[in-house]
C-alpha positions in Angstrom: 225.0 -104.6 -69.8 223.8 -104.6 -73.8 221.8 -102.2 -75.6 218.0 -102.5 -75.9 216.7 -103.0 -79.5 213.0 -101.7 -80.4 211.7 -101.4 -84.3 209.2 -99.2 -85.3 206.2 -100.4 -87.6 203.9 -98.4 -89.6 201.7 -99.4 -91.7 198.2 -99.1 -93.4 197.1 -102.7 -94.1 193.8 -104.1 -92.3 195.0 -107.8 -92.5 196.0 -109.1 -89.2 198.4 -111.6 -90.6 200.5 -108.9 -91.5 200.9 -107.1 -88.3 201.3 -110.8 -86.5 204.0 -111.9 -88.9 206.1 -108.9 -88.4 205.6 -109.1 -84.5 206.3 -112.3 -84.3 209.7 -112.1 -85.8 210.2 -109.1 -83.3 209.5 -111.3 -81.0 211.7 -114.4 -81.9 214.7 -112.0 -82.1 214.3 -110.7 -78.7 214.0 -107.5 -79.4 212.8 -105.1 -76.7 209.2 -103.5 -78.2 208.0 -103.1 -81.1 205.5 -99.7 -81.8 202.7 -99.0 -83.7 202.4 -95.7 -85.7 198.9 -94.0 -86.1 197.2 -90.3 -86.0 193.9 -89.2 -86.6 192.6 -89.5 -90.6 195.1 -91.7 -91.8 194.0 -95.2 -93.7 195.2 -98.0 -91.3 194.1 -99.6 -88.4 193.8 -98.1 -84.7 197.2 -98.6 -83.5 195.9 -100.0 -79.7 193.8 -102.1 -81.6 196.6 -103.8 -83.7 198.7 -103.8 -80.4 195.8 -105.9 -78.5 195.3 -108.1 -81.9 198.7 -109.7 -81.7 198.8 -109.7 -78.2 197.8 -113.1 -77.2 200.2 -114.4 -79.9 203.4 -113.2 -78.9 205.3 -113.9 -75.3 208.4 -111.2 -74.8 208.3 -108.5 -77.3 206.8 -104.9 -76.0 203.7 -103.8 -77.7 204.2 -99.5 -77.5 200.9 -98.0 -79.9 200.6 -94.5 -80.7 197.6 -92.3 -79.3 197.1 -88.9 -79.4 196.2 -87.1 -76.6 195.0 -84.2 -78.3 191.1 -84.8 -79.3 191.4 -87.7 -77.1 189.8 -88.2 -73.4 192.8 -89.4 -70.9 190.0 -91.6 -69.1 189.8 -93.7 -72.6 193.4 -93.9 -73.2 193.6 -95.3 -69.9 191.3 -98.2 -69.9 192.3 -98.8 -73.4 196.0 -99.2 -72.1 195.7 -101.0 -69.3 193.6 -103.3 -71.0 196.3 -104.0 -73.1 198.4 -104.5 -70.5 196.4 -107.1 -69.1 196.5 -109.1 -72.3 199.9 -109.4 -72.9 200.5 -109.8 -69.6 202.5 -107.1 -68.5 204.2 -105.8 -72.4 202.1 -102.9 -72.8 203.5 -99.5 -73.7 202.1 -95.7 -74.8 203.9 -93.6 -77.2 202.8 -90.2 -76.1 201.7 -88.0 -79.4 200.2 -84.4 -80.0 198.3 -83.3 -82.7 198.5 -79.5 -84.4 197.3 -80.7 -87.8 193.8 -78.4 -88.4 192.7 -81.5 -90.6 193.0 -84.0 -87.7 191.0 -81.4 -86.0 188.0 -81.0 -88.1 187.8 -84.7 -88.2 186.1 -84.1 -84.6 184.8 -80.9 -84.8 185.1 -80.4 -81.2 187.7 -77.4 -81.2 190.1 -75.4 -83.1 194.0 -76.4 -83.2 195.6 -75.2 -80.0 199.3 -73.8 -80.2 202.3 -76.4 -79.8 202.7 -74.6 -75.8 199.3 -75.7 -75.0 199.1 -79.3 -76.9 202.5 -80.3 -74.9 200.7 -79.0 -71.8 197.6 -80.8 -72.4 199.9 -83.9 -73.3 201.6 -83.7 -69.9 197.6 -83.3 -67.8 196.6 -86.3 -69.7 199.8 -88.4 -68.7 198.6 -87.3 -65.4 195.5 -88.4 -65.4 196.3 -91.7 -66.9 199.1 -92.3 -64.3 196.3 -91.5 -62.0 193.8 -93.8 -63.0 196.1 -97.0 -63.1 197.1 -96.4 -59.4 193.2 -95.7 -58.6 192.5 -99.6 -58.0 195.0 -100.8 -55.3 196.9 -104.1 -56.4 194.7 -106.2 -53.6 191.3 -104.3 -54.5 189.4 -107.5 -56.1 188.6 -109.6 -53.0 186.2 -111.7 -55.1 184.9 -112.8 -51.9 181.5 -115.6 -53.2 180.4 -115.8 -49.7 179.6 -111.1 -49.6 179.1 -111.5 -53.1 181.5 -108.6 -53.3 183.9 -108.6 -56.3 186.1 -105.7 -55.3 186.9 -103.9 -52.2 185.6 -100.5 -52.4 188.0 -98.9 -50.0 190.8 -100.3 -51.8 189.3 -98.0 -54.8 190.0 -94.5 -55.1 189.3 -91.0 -56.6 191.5 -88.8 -58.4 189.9 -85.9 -58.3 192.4 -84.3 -61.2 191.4 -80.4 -61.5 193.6 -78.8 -64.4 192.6 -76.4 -67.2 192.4 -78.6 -69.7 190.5 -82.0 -67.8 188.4 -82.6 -64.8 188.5 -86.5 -64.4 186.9 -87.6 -61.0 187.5 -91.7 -61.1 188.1 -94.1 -60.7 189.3 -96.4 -63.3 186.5 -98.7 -64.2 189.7 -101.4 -65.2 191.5 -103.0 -62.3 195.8 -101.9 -62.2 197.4 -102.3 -64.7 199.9 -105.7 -64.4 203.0 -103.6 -64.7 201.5 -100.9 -62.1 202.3 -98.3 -64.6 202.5 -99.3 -68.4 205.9 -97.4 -70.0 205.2 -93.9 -71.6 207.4 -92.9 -74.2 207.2 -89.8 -76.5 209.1 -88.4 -79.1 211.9 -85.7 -78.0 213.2 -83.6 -80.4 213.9 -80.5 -77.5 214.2 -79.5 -73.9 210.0 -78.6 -74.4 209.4 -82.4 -74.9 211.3 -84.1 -72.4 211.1 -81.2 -69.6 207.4 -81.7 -70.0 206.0 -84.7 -70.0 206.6 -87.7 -67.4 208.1 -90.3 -69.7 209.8 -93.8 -68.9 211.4 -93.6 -72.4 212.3 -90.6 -74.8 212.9 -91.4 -78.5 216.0 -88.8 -79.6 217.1 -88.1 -83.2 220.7 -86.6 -82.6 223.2 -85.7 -85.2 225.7 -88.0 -84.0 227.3 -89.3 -81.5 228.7 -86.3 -79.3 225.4 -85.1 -80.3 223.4 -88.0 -78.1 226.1 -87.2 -75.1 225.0 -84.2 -75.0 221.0 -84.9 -75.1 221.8 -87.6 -72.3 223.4 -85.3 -69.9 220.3 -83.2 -70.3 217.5 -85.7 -69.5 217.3 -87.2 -65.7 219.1 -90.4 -65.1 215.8 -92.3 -64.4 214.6 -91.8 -68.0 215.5 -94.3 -70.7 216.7 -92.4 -73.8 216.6 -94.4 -77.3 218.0 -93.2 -80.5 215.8 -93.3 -83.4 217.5 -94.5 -86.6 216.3 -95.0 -90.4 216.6 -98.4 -92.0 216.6 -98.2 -95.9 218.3 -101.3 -96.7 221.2 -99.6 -98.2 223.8 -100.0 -95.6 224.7 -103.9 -95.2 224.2 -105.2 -91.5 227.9 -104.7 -90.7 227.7 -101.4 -91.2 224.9 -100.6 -89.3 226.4 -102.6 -86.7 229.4 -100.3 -86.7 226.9 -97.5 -86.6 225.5 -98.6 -83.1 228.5 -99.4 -81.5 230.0 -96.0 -82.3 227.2 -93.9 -80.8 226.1 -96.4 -78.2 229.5 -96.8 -76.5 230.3 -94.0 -74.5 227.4 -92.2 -75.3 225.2 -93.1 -72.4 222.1 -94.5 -74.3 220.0 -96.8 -73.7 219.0 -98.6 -76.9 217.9 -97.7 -80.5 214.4 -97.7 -82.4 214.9 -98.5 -86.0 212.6 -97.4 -88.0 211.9 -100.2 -91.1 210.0 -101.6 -94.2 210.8 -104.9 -93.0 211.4 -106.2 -89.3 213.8 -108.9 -91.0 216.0 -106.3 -91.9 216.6 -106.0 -88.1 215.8 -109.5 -87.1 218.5 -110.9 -89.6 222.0 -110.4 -89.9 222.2 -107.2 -88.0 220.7 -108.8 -84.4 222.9 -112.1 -85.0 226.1 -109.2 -85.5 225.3 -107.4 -82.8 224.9 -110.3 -80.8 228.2 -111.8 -82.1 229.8 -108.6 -81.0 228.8 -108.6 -77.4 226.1 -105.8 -78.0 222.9 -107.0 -77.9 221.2 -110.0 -75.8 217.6 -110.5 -75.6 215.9 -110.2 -72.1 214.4 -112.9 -70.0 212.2 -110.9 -68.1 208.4 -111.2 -69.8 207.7 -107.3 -68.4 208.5 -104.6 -70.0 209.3 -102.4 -67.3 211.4 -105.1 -66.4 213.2 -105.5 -69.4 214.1 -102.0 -69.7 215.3 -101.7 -66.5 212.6 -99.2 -65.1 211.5 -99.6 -60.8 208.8 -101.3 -59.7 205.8 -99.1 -60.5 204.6 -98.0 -56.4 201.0 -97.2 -56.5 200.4 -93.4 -54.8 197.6 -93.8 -53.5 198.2 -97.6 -51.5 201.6 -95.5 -50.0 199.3 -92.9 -48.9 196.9 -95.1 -47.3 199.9 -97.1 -45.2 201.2 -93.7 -44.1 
């Protein structure tokens, strides 16, 4: 067993060739996912969008964009997703985000800014609804039968019918399942509120130390994949950092680390080749995400429904 490695990338440029070249090397190192930061207002592409762009050019490396699901329709977020999905062919991941900035707000106009309590609420229906809505077409639903001219099977498709106070989202999905069943969700953790909350695959933790990340572990279910989230200024050398992550990742219980960089060839460099000289680190074979991090096999609700 290694350690799973993930970098995050933000950024505000509008030049694909810039978001492909840092991929890329993401991808040539092995490393587990890359994501893309965004929120509402700021100057830089939409993070899905930059996601889907580089796509098609890479082959291993996790694609995990930002979207807010405040201001946001869940329905949207899930075609968008599961579009992604489907081109990079099974990589595609969401990092969950809330928004209680009254400037992102009157961007849209549509509402005052809720409290935290109700954002994380409304964070968790959405995840519902978009869990929903890739399990709405069953995994045999296109028939694409010339002879009918039917495309799809229509009892193969389903409702949701998703009542909750802060969406009413009927279905379904107007984008065949996803071809990981269920993308991975991952969201930002900083407490108990997040992580109690909202139905994650992976939870990004920022703990003091070591003992610290123990303790975080032993609070989240087993099933969940918890990665630390470390800064990378380019002022430790790539041994140190090295001794860094063995330290807190033995023993621990973690999963992996997300380091957060200028550069992805500060990661992609010396410190993956140490890591890997070490025995920590070893880049997956598996092209799915879900796959690669070690999450089940993703068992649509409503095809288990219909057998019982």
């Amino acid at each position: 067993m290694t350690l799973h490695l993930a970098v995050a990338l933000a950024g505000d440029s509008f030049a694909a060739e810039d978001w492909i070249g840092q991929v890329r090397q993401a991808d040539e190192a092995g490393l587990d996912f890359v994501t893309f930061d965004d929120h509402f207002g700021r100057h830089g592409p939409d993070a899905v969008q930059v996601a889907a762009r580089v796509a098609p050019l890479t082959r291993h490396v996790g694609l995990v964009p930002v979207a807010t699901t405040t201001h946001t329709e869940p329905f949207h977020l899930s075609t968008a997703l599961a579009t992604l999905d489907w081109v990079s062919r099974g990589r595609a991941g969401w990092q969950v985000r809330i928004s209680a900035d009254p400037a992102e707000a009157a961007l849209l106009g549509r509402r005052a800014p809720l409290p935290v309590e109700d954002l994380i609420a409304e964070a968790g229906d959405a995840i519902e609804v978009v869990r929903r809505l890739w399990d709405s077409w069953q995994d045999d639903a296109i028939i694409s039968d010339v002879a009918t001219g039917r495309y799809v099977d229509r009892e193969r498709l389903h409702y949701i019918d998703f009542e909750g106070k802060h969406f009413s989202v009927k279905g379904p999905s107007i984008v065949p399942r996803p071809p990981q069943g269920q993308p991975v969700i991952a969201a930002l953790a900083h407490s108990p509120q997040i992580w109690d909350a909202l139905d994650a695959d992976v939870f990004f933790v920022t703990p003091s130390d070591a003992g610290d990340a123990a303790r975080i572990v032993q609070r989240i279910v087993p099933e969940k994949k918890i990665f630390v989230d470390l800064a990378v200024d380019g002022t430790r050398t790539p041994r140190q950092l090295a001794d860094l992550i063995q330290n807190w990742w033995i023993g621990s219980g973690i999963d992996g680390f997300r380091l957060h960089v200028a550069d992805v060839a500060d990661v992609t460099g010396e410190l993956v080749a140490e890591l890997r000289r070490r025995g920590l680190f070893e880049p997956s074979t598996k092209p799915v995400l879900r796959e690669r991090l070690g999450l089940p096999v993703a068992v649509n609700r409503y095809q288990e429904a219909g057998r019982a």
